[in-house]
C-alpha positions as CSV (number, residue, x, y, z in Angstrom):
1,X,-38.8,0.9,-50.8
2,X,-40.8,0.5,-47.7
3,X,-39.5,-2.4,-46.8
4,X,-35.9,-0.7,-46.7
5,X,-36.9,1.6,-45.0
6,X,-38.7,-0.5,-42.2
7,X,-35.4,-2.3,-42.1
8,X,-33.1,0.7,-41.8
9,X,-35.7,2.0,-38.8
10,X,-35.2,-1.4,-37.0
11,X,-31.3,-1.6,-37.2
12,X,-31.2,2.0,-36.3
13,X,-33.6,1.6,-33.7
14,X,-31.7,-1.6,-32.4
15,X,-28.7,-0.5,-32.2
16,X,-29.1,2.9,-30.3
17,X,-30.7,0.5,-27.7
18,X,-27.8,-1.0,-27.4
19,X,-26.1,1.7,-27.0
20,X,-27.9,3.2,-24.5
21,X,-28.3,0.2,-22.6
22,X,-24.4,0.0,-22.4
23,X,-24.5,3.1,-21.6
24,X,-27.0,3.2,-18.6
25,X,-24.8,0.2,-17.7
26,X,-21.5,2.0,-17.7
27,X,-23.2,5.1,-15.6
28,X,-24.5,2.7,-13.1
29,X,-21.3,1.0,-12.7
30,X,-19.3,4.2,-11.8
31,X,-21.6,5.2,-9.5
32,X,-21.6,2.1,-7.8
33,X,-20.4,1.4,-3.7
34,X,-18.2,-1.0,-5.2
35,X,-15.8,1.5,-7.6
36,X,-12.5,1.9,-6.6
37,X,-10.5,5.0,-7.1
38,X,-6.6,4.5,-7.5
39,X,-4.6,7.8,-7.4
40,X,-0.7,8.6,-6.5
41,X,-2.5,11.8,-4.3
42,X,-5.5,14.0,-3.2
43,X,-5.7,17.3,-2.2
44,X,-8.6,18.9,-0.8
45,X,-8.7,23.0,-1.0
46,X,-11.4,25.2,1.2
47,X,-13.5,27.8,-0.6
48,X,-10.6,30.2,-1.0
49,X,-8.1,27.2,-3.2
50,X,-5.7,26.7,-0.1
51,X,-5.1,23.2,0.5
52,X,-6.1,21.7,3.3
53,X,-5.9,17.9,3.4
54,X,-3.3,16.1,1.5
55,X,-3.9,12.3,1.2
56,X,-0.4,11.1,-0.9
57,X,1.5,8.1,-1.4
58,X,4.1,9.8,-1.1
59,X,3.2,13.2,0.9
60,X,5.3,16.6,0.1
61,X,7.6,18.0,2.2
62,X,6.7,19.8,5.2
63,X,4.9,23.6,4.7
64,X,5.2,26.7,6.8
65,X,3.0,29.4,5.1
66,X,2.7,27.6,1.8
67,X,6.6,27.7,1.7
68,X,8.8,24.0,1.7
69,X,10.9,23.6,4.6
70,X,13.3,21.4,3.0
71,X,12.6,17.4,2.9
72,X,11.0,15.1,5.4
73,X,13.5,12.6,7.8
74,X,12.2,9.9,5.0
75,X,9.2,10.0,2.5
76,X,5.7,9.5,3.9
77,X,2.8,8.1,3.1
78,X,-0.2,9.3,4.6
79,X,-3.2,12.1,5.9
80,X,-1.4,15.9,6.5
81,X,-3.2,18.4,7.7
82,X,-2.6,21.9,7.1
83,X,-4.1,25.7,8.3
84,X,-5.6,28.1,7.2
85,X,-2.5,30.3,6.4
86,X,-0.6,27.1,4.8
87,X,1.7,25.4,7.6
88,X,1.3,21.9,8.0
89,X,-0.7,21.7,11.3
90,X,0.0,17.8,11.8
91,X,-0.5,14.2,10.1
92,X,-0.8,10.6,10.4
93,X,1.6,8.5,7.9
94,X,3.8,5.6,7.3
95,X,7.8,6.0,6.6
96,X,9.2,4.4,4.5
97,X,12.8,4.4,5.8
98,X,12.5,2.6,9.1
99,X,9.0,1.1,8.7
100,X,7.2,3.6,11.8
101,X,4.0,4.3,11.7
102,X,3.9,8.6,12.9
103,X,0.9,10.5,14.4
104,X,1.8,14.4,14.7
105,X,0.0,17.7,16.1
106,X,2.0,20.6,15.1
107,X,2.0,24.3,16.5
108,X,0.1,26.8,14.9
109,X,3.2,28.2,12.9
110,X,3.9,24.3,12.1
111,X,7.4,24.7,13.0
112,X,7.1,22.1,16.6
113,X,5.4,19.0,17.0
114,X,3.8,19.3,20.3
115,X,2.3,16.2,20.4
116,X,3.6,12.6,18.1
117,X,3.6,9.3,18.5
118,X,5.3,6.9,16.7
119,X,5.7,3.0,16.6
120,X,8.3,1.0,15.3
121,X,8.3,-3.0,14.9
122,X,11.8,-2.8,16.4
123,X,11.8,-0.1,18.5
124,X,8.3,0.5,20.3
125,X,6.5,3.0,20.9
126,X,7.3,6.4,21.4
127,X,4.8,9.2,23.0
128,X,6.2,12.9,22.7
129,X,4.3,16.1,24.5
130,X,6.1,19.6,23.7
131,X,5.4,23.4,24.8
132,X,6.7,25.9,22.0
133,X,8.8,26.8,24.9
134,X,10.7,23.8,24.4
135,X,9.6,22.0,28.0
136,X,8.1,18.7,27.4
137,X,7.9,14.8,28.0
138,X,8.3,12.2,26.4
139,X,7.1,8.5,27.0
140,X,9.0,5.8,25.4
141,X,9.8,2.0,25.0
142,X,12.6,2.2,22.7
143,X,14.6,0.2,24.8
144,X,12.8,-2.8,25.8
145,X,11.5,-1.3,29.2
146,X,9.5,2.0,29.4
147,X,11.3,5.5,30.3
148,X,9.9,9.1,31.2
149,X,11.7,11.9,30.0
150,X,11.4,15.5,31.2
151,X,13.2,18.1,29.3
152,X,12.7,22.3,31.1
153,X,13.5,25.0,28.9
154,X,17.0,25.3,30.1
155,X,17.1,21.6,28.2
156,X,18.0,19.6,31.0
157,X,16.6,16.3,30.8
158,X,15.4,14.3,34.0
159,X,14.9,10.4,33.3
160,X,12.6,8.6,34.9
161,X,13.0,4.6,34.4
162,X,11.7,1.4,36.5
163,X,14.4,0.9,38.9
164,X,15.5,4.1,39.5
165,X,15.0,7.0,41.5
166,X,11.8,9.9,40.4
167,X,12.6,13.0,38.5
168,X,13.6,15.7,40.6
């Protein structure tokens, strides 16, 4: 009987080593530099549950206030920022229709992108600066040779382009 019992105690004893040794192994490996975490989306909320970084393949639409504003020019991939009260305050993403890569600073309502670039394999590079007043410039290559756009709040645009003469 003892010698059953000596037995039992080994097997026992062996295997909840190995158990715990596959164990200790499994804990090490997911807290390893190496892991790799593969998700569709991450949100990231501040102490009161509003969110306030979205990382999304693709990201929703737009927000003003917590509220969609109907649906982006073309889904996005990327970073979006948004404020305190809810409105998407600006971003950094790829589209997926037309293959630009988009960097955006929005107003505080999130209703004007006051500052974005974006640049497209075909197209250039395009650098935008707006007032909520609807003044602005923009700096572009879009057409094979860079241009200076000034647009006043009346929304007359001045052009300014090699070649030519300067904005009034």
């Amino acid at each position: 009987m003892s010698r059953a019992l000596t037995l039992t105690t080994l097997v026992v004893s062996s295997l909840a080593l190995v158990v715990s040794g596959w164990t200790a192994l499994r804990l090490h490996q997911s807290q390893s530099d190496e892991r790799v975490i593969t998700a569709r989306g991450l949100i990231i909320r501040d102490a009161n549950g509003q969110a306030r970084v979205i990382l999304g393949a693709p990201v929703p639409d737009p927000l003003t206030k917590g509220v969609t504003q109907g649906p982006r020019a073309s889904p996005l991939s990327g970073l979006i920022l948004i404020g305190a009260d809810g409105s998407e305050r600006g971003g950094y993403g790829t589209a997926d229709v037309g293959d630009e890569a988009i960097l955006t600073l929005d107003d505080a309502t999130g209703t004007t992108e006051v500052f974005k670039v974006t640049a497209n394999p075909d197209r250039g590079a395009t650098l935008v600066v707006k007032h909520q007043n609807s003044t602005g410039a923009m700096l572009t290559s879009w057409q094979g040779k860079p241009e200076l756009i000034f647009l006043n709040n009346d929304e007359q645009s001045h052009y300014v382009s090699p070649h030519s003469a300067a904005a009034p």
